[in-house]
Backbone as a ProteinNet text record, in pm:
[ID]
protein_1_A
[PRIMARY]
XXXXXXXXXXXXXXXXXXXXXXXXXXXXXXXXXXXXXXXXXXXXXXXXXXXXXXXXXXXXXXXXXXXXXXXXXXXXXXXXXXXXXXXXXXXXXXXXXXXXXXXXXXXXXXXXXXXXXXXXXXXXX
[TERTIARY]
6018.3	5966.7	5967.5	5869.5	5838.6	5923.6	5999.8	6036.4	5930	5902.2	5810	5881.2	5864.2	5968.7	5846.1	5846.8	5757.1	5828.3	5766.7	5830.2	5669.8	5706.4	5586.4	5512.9	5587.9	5470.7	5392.6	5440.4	5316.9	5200.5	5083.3	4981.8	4848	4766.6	4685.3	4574.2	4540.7	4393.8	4307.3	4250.9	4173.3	4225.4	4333.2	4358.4	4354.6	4377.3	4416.9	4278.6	4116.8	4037	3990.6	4013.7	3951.6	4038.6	4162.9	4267.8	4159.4	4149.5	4090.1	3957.4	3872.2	3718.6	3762.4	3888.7	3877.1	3959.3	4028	4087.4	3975.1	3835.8	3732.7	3658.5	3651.3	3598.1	3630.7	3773.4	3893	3862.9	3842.8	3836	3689.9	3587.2	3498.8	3471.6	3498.2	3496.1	3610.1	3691.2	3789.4	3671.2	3643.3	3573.7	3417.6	3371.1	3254.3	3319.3	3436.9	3502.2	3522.7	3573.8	3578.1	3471.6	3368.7	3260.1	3191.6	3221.6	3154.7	3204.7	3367.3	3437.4	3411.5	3336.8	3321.3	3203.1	3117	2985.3	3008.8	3092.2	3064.9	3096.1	2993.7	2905	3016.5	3150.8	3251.5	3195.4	3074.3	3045.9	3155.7	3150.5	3212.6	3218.1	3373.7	3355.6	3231.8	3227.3	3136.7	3257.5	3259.9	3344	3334.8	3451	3399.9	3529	3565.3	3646.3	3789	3880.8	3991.2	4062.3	4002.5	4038.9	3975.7	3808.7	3710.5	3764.3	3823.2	3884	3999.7	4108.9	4197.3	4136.6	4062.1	4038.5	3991.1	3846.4	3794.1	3881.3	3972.2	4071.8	4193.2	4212.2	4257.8	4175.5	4057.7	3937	3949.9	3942.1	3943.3	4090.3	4190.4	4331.1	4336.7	4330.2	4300.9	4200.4	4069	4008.6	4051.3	4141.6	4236.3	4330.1	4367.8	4492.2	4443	4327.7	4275.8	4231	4185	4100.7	4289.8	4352.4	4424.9	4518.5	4513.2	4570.8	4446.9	4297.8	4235.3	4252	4275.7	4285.2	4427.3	4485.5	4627.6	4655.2	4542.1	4469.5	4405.1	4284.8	4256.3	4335.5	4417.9	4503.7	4580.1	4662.2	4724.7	4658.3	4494.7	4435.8	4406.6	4383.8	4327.1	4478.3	4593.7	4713.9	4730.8	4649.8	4688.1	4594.4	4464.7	4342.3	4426.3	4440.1	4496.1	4596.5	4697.4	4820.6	4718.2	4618.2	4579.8	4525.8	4476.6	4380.6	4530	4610.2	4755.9	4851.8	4785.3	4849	5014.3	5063.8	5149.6	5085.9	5012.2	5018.9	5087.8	5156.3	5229.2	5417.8	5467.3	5563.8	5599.6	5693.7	5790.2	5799.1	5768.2	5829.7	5986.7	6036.3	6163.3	6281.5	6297.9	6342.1	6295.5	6164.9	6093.6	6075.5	6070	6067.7	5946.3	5884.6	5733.1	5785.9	5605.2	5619.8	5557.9	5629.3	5597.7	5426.2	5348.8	5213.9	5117.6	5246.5	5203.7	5195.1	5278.1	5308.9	5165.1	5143.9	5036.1	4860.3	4900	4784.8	4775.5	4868.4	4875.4	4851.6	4876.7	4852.5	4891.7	4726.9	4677	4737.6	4799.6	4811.1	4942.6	5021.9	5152.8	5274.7	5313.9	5432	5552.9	5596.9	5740	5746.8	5835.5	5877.2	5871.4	5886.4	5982.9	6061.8	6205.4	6332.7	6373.3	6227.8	6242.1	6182.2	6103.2	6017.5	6121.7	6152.4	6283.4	6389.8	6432.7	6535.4	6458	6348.6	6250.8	6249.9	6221.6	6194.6	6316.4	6449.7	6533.3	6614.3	6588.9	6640.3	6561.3	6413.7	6313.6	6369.7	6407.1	6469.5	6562.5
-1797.5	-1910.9	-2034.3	-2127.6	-2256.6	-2349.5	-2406.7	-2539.7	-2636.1	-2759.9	-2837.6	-2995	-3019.8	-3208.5	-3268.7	-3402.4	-3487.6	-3565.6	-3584.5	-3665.9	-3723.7	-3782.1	-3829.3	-3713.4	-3623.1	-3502.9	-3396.1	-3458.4	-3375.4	-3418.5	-3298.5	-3311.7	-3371	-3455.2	-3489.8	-3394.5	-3415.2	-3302.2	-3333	-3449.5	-3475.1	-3394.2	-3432.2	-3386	-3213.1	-3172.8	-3025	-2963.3	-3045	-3022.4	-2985.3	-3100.1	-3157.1	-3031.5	-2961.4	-2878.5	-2735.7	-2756.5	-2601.1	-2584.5	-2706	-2698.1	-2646.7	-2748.8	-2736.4	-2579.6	-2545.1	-2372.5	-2279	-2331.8	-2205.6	-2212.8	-2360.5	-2376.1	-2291.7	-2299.1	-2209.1	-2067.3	-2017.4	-1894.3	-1820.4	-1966.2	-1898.7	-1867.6	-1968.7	-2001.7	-1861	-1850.3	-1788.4	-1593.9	-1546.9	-1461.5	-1470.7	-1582.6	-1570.1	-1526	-1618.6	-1555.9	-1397.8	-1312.3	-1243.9	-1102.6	-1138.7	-1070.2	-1091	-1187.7	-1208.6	-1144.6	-1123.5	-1023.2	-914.6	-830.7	-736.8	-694.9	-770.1	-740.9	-769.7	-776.6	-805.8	-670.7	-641.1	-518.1	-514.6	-382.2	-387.2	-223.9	-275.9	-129.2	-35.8	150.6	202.6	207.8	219	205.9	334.2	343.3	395.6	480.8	626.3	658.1	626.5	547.1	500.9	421.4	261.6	199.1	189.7	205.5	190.3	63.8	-52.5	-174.7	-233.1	-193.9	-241.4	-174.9	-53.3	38.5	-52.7	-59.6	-153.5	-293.3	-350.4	-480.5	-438.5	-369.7	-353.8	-300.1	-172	-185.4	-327.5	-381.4	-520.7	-577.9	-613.3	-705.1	-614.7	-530.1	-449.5	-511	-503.1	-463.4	-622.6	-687.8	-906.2	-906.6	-814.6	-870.8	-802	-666	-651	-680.3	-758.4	-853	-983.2	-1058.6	-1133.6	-1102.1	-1011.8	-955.4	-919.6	-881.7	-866.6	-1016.8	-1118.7	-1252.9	-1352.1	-1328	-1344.4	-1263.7	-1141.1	-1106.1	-1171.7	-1177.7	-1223	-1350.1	-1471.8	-1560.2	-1566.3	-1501.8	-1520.7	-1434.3	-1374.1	-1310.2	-1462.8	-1517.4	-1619.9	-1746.7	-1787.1	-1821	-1830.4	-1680.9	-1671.9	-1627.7	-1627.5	-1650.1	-1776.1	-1888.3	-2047.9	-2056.9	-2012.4	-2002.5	-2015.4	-1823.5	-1786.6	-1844.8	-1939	-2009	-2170.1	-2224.9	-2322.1	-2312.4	-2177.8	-2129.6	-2131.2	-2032.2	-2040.1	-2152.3	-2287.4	-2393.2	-2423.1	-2318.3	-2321.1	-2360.2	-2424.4	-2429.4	-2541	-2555.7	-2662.4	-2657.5	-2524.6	-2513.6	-2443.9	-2396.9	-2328.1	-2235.1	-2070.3	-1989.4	-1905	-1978.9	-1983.1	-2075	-2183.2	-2309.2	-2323.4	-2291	-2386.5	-2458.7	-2608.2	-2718	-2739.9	-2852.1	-2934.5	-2923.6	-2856	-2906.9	-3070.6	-3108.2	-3189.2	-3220.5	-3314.4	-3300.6	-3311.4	-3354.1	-3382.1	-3238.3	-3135.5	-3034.6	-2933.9	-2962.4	-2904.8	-2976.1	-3122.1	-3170.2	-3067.9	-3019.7	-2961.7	-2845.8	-2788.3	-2613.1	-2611.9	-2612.3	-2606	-2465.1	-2347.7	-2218.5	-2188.4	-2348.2	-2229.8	-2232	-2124	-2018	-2116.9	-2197.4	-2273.7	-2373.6	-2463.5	-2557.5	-2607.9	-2683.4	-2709.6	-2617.9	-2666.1	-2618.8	-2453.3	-2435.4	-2284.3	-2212.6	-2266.3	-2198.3	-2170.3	-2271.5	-2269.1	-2136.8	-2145.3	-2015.4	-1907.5	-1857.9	-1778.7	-1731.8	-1822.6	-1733.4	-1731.7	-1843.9	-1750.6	-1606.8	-1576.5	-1481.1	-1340.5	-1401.3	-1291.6	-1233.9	-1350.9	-1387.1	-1238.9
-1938.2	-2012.9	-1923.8	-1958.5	-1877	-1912.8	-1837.7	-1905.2	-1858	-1910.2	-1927.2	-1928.5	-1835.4	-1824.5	-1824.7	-1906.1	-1892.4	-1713	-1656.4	-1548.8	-1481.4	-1371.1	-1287.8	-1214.9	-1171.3	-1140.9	-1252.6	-1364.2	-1456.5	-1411.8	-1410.5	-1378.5	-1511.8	-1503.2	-1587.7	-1600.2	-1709.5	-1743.6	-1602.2	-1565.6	-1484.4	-1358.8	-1335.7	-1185.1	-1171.7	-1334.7	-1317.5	-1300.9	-1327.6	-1361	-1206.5	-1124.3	-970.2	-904.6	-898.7	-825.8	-905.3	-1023.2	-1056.1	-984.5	-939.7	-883.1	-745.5	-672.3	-522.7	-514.4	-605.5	-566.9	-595.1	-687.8	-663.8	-597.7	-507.3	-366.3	-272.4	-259.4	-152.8	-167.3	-313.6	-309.8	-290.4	-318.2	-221.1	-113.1	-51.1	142.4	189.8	130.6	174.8	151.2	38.8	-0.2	118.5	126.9	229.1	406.1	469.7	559	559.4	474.5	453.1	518.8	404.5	381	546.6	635.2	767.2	817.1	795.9	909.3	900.9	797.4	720	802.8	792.6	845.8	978.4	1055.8	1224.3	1289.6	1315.1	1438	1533.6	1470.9	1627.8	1679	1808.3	1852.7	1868.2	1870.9	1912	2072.7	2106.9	2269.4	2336.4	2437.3	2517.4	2573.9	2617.1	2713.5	2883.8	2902.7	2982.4	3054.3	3056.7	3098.8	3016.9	3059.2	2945.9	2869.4	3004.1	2938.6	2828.2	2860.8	2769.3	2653	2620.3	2549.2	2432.3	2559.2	2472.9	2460	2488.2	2435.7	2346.2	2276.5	2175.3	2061.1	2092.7	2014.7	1959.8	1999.1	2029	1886.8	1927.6	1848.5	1674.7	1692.9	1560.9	1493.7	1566.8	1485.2	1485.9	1505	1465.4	1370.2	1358.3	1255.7	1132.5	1155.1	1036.6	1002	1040.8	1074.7	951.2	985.5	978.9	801.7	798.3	659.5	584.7	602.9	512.1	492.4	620.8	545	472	482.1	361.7	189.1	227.3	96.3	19.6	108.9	28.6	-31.8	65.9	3	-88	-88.1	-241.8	-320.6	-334.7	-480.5	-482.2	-397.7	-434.2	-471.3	-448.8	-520.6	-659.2	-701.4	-825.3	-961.8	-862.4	-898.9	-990.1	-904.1	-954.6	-1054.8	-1027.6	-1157.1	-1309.1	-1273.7	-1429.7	-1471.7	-1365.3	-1451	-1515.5	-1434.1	-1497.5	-1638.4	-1638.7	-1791.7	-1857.3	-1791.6	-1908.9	-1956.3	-1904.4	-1941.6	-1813.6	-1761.3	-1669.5	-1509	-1478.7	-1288	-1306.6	-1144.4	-1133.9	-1125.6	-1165.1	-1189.8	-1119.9	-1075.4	-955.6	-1013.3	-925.6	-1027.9	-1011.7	-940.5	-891.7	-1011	-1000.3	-1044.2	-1156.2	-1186.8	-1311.1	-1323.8	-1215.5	-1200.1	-1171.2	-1199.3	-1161.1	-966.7	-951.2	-777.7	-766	-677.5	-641.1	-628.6	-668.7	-658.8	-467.1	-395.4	-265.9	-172.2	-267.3	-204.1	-309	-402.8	-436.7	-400.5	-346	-288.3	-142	-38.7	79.9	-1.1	-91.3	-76.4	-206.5	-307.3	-432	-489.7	-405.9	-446.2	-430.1	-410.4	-395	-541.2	-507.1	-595.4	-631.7	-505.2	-528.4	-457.1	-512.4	-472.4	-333	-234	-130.7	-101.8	-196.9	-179.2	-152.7	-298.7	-332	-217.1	-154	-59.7	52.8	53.8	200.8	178.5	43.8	44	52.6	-24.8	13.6	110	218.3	355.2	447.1	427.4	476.3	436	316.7	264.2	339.8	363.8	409.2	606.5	645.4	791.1	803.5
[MASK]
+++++++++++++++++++++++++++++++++++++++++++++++++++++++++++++++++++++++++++++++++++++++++++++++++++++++++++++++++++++++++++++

């Protein structure tokens, strides 16, 4: 369950309106990146040189590299969507606390807090 503090980082209808436009911006641009990497022509090597070999292997395993930290983007995108429709974005889902709005002006999609984020990833360490 949400707790809900009136404080200065509650977010206003307006602003939640302008954060819901610019995250289906993100999740387009992010979905068009995508779909380019998708479509980029990685010839099969030629038998032949072994470096050209491992480089082209190389180029493949970055643009899957690449395609799976877009996809993980938009899920955490459309993560923030469905909490705005659910009346919850904005809230930590750690703490339960309002994020800070400066930290959701830098990164409209994220999960937690500051604080929370910090234990997060040292725990991941």
């Amino acid at each position: 369950m949400v707790i809900k503090k009136a404080n200065k980082e509650a977010l206003t209808a307006a602003e939640l309106k302008e954060i819901k436009k610019h995250l289906e911006e993100l999740k387009a641009d992010a979905t068009a990146r995508l779909k380019d990497k998708k479509n980029m022509d990685m010839p099969e090597a030629e038998v032949g040189d072994p470096i050209d070999d491992a480089s082209k292997s190389l180029d493949k395993e970055i643009l899957f590299e690449l395609s799976g930290n877009a996809h993980n983007t938009i899920g955490q995108i459309e993560a923030a969507l469905r909490k705005i429709d659910k009346g919850i974005y904005g809230y930590c889902e750690y703490c339960r606390q309002p994020i800070p709005k400066k930290r959701i002006k830098a990164m409209p999609f994220a999960r937690y807090c500051v604080n929370c984020q910090h234990s997060t990833e040292k725990s991941h360490d």
